[in-house]
Each structure stands twice: as structure tokens, then as C-alpha cells.
matplotlib code that plots the C-alpha trace (Angstrom):
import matplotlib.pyplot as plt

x = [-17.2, -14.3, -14.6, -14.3, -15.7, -13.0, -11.6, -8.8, -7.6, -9.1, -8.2, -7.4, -5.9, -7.6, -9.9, -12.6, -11.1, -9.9, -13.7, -14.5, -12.3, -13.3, -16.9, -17.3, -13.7, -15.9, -18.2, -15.4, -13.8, -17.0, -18.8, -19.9, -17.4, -18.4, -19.4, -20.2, -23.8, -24.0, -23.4, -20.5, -20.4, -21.0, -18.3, -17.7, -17.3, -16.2, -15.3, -12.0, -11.8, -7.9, -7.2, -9.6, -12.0, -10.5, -11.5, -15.3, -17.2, -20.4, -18.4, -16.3, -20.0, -21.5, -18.3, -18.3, -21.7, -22.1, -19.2, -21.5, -24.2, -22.5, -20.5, -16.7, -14.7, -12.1, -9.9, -9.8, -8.9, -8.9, -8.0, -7.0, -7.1, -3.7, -1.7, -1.1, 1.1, 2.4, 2.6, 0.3, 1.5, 0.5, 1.3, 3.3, 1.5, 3.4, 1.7, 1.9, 3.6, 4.0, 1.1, 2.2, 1.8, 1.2, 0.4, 1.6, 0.9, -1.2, -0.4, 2.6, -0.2, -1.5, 2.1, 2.5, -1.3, -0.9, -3.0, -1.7, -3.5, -2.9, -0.7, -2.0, 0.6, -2.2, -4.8, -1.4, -1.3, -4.5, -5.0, -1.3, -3.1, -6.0, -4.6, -0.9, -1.8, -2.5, 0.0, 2.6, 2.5, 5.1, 5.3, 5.9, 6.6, 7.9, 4.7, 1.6, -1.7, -1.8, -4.6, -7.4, -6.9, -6.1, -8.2, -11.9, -10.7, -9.6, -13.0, -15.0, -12.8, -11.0, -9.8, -7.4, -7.9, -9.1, -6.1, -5.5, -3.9, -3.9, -3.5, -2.3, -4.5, -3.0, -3.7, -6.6, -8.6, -12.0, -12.3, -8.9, -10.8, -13.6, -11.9, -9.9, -12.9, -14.4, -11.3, -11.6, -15.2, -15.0, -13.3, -16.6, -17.7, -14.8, -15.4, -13.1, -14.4, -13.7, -13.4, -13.0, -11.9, -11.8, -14.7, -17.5, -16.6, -13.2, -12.5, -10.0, -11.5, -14.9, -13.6, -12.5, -15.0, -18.7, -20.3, -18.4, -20.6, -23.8, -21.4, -20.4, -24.1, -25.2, -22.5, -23.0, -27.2, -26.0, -23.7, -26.1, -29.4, -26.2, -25.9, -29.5, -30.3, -27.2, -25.9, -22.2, -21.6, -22.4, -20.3, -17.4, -17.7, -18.4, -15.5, -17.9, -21.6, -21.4, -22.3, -19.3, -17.1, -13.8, -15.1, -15.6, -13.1, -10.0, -8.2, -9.4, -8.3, -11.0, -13.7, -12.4, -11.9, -15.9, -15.5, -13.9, -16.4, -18.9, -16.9, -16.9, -20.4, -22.4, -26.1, -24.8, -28.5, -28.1, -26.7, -27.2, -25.8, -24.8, -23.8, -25.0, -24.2, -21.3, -17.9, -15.8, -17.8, -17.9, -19.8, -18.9, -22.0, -20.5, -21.9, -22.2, -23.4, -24.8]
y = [-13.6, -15.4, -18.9, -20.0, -23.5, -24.8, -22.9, -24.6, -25.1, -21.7, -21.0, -17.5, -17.4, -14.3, -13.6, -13.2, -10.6, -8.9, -9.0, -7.9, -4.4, -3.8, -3.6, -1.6, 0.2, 3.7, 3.0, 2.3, 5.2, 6.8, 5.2, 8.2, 8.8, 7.6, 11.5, 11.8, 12.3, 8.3, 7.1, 4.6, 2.1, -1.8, -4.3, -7.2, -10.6, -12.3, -15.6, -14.8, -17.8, -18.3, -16.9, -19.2, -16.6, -14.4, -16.9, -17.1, -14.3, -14.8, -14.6, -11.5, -9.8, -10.4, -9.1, -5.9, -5.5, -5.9, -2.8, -0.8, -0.8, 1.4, 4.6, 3.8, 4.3, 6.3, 3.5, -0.4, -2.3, -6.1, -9.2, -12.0, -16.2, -16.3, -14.4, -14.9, -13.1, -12.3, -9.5, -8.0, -6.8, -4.8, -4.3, -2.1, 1.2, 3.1, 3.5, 0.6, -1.8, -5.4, -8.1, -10.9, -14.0, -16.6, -19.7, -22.3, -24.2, -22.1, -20.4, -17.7, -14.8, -15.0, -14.1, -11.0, -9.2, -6.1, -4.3, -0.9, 0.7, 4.3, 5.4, 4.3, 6.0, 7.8, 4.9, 3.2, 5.4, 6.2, 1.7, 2.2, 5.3, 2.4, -0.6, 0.9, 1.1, -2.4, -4.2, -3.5, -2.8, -4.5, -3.3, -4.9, -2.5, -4.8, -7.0, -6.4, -7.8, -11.4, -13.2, -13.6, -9.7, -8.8, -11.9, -10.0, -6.7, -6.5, -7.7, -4.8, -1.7, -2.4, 1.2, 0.5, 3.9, 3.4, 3.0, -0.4, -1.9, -5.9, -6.5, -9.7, -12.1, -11.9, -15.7, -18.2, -17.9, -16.7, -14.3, -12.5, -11.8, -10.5, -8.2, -6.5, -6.1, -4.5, -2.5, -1.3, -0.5, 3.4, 3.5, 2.4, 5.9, 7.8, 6.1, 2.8, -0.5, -3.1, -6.6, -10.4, -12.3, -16.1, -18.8, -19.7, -23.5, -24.7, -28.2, -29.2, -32.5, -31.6, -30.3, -33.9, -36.3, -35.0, -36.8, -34.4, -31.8, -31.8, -31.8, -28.3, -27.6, -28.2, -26.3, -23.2, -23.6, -23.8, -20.7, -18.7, -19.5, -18.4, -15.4, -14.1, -14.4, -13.1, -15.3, -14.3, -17.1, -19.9, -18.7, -18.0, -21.4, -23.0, -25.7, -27.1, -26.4, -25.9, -29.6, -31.3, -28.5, -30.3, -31.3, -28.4, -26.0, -28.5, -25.9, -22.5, -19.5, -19.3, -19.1, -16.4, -14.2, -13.9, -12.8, -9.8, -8.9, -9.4, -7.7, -4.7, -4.3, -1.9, -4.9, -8.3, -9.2, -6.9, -9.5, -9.4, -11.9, -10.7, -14.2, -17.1, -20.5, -23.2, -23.3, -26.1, -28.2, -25.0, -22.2, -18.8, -17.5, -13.3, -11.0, -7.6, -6.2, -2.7]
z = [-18.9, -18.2, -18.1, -14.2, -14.2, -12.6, -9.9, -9.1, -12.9, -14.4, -18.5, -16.8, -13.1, -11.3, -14.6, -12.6, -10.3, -13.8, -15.0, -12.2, -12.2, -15.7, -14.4, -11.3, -10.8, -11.8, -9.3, -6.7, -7.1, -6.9, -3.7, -1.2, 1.6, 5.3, 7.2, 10.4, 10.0, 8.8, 12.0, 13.4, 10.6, 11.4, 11.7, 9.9, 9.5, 6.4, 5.1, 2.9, 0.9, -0.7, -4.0, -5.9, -4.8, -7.3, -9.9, -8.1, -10.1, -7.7, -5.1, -5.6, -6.7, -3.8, -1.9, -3.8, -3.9, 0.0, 0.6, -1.9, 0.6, 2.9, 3.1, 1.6, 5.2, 5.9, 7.0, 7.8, 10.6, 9.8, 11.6, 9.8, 10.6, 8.9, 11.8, 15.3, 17.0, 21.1, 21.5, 19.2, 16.2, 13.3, 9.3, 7.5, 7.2, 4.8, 1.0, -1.2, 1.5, -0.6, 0.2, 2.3, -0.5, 2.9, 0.6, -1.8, -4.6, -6.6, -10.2, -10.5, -11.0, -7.4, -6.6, -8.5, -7.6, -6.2, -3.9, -3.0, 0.0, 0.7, 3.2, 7.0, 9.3, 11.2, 11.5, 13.3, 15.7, 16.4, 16.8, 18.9, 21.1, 21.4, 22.7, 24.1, 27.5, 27.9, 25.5, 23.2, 20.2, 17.6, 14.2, 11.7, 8.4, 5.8, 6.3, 4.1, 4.4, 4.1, 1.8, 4.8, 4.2, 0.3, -1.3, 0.2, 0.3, -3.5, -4.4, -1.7, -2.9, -5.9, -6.2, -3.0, -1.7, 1.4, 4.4, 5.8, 8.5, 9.4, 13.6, 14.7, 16.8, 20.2, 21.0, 19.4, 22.3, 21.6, 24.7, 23.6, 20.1, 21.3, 24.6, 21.4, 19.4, 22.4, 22.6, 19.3, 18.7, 19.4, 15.9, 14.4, 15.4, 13.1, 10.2, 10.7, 9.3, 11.6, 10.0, 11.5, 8.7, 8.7, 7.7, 9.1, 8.5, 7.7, 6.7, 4.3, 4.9, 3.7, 0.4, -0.1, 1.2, 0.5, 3.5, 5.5, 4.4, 6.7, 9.4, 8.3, 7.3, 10.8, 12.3, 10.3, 11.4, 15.1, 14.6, 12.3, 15.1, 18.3, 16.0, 15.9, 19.3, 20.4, 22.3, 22.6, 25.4, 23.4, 20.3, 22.8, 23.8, 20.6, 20.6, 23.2, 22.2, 18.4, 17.2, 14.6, 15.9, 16.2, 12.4, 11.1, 13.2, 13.4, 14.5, 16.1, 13.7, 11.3, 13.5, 16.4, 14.2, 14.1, 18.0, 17.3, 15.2, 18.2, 20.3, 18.1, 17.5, 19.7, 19.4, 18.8, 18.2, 15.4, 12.5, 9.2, 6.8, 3.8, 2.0, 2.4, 0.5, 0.7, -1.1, -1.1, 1.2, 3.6, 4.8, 3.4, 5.8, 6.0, 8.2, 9.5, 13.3, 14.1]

ax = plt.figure().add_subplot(projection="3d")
ax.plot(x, y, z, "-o")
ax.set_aspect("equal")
plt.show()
């Protein structure tokens, strides 16, 4: 196993991730396909991580283990914290479109991984058929996913044969997410996974001062207890009622992307979290809705 102890300052940057192909690529390749007969699949809501999770071999089992339990879709729809953008925009959706390296300061490998996604002309159109007769469209084809995108979904389908496109948030406010989650949920039924991708606490504040922490702690309890009952009110208004959420949300756009998800799901009282433990001094709480 590669030696990870350090995630910021790994003997191998990404050696994880590389462990991580050598291991399950076969089964990748070889997950059942979603069919009709399983049912719209759930949507999703996970908490990325930068590309230290590529060096996090817990981590990137749990994320690949978690897309093992259900049927490998026929395409992805994923909305990332890491773009905003009036009007609504989407990725490039021809084969092999470049990632979108949208960070700094880490080691030369993160900028030369490669995750190259089938062609996604047709899942395009059908998301442009979607949401057309209310907004434009813009796209975007020499953009490729960004990291709130490539860093989870390398880790769930490593064989990158499953179609992806990345839509823009439309604006940070939490009813916006969760109106084009609603808009979108109808894909669920032909085999699209819909995924929110953000954090469930984000603090670069609590990754350097420890006492921070319970603040995100009791954050994530409020948000995980909203969650369970279903109480999609409270979690759209959770700049007000989520307590230490100005701590633990200084800004908005790695916690609306979990509204989408909401949005897309046909029972919000259906959640199931799928991990469960802190990174960094945060919540990495992910989550799926039937």
C-alpha cells in the first residue's frame, strides 16, 4: 500500500488513486449496467474533497465501493460547488474533453490526471430538451469537469465509461439548486445519476485551528437530523437555522449543492448516508435519496 500518512506531502502524489485502479479497474469495467427493470436510480450527494482525496485510500474505497452498490448508469449529470454560472451553462460533451485543473498549489501530477469520459453529445441535449424552455442554455465545449467533479468520480468509475456532463449552478441560492434538481429528476427514471457535489462542512479555518471543529461537528448533527426527517425547509434555510453556519459555510457553494440533490429525489425522507466521518476538520457526511 502506498504510503499516504501525510496527505498533503505524500512519498507518491495520487498513489492512492493508482493503488486503487490496480485493484478494482476489472470490477469497474464489469459493474451490471442500470435497465429499466432497476428502477429510477437515486441521486446523490457527495462531499468531493480536493485532490488530497486521491492520496486518501479510505476514502476513495468507500467512494468506489458506494457506486458498486448500484447499477453502473448510463450517464451522469453532476453539479459542482466549484462553478457558478448566469445563464446556466454546461461542459464540453465531446469524448475525452480535457478536465478543468480549477486549483493551485498542489504537486505537478494532479495537473496531468486524466479522466476521459465517453462521448455525452446525447445526454446534452436531452439536459438542453430539459431545462431550454425556461433558460438558456450556454455551452461551454472546451470546459471539462472541474475537481468537485473528476476528484469523486475517478474514485466511483475508474473505467471512465460512463457519459458525463458538469451543469453550472445558476446562482448560490438554495431554492435555485433545488427548483433545477426538481427540474431534472425525470432523468433518474432513464438511467441518469444525478449528483450534488460539494461538503457537507467547509471551513478552511477548521483545518487550522482544532477548536473549530465541534462547530462543524454540530453543524453536520443539525443537517444529518434536517435530513432524516425531511425537512427540506429547514435545509433551505440553513444559513439561518443550521447552528455555526456562517462557521462552517463561510460562503454558500459547498452546501447548495446538497439541494439539488433534494430536489432530485422522488422521498426526501428517504436518506441514506453512505460516509460518514470528518476530514480536515470537516464533515465528508455523503449521501444518497430514493
Amino acid at each position: 500500500m502506498t504510503n499516504t500518512t501525510d496527505l498533503f506531502n505524500p512519498a507518491v502524489p495520487a498513489g492512492a488513486y493508482d493503488d486503487l485502479l490496480k485493484r478494482v479497474l476489472p470490477l469497474a469495467k464489469a459493474q451490471k449496467s442500470w435497465q429499466p427493470d432497476d428502477g429510477p436510480l437515486p441521486s446523490l450527494f457527495v462531499s468531493h474533497g480536493a485532490p488530497p482525496t486521491l492520496d486518501d485510500p479510505e476514502w476513495l474505497n468507500d467512494l468506489f465501493t458506494w457506486s458498486q452498490s448500484m447499477p453502473k448508469p448510463r450517464a451522469i449529470v453532476i453539479v459542482s460547488a466549484h462553478w457558478e454560472n448566469a445563464p446556466m451553462a454546461i461542459t464540453g460533451a465531446a469524448a475525452g474533453t480535457p478536465l478543468y485543473y480549477d486549483f493551485g498549489g498542489f504537486h505537478p501530477r494532479y495537473y496531468t490526471l486524466k479522466y476521459a469520459t465517453p462521448d455525452a453529445t446525447a445526454l446534452a441535449r436531452r439536459i438542453s430538451a430539459t431545462l431550454s424552455d425556461t433558460t438558456t442554455i450556454h455551452h461551454y465545449g472546451n470546459r471539462g469537469l472541474d475537481h468537485g467533479a473528476f476528484v469523486p468520480l475517478m474514485a466511483m468509475y475508474p473505467a471512465a465509461d460512463v457519459p458525463v456532463v458538469q451543469l453550472s449552478m445558476p446562482s448560490l441560492a438554495p431554492e435555485a439548486l433545488l427548483k433545477l434538481g426538481q427540474r431534472l429528476k425525470h432523468l433518474r427514471e432513464e438511467g441518469v445519476l444525478i449528483i450534488g457535489s460539494g461538503f457537507m462542512t467547509h471551513s478552511f479555518e477548521a483545518m487550522r485551528r482544532p477548536a473549530l471543529v465541534g462547530y462543524m461537528e454540530a453543524f453536520d448533527e443539525w443537517a444529518n437530523t434536517a435530513l432524516t426527517s425531511g425537512d427540506v425547509d429547514a435545509l433551505t434555510d440553513y444559513a439561518k437555522k443550521g447552528p455555526g453556519a456562517r462557521i462552517a459555510h463561510p460562503t454558500a457553494d459547498h452546501f447548495v449543492p446538497l439541494l439539488l440533490t433534494l430536489g432530485a429525489a422522488t422521498d426526501p425522507t428517504s436518506v441514506t448516508t453512505t460516509i460518514d466521518r470528518m476530514r480536515f476538520g470537516n464533515s465528508i457526511r455523503s449521501l444518497q435519496v430514493a
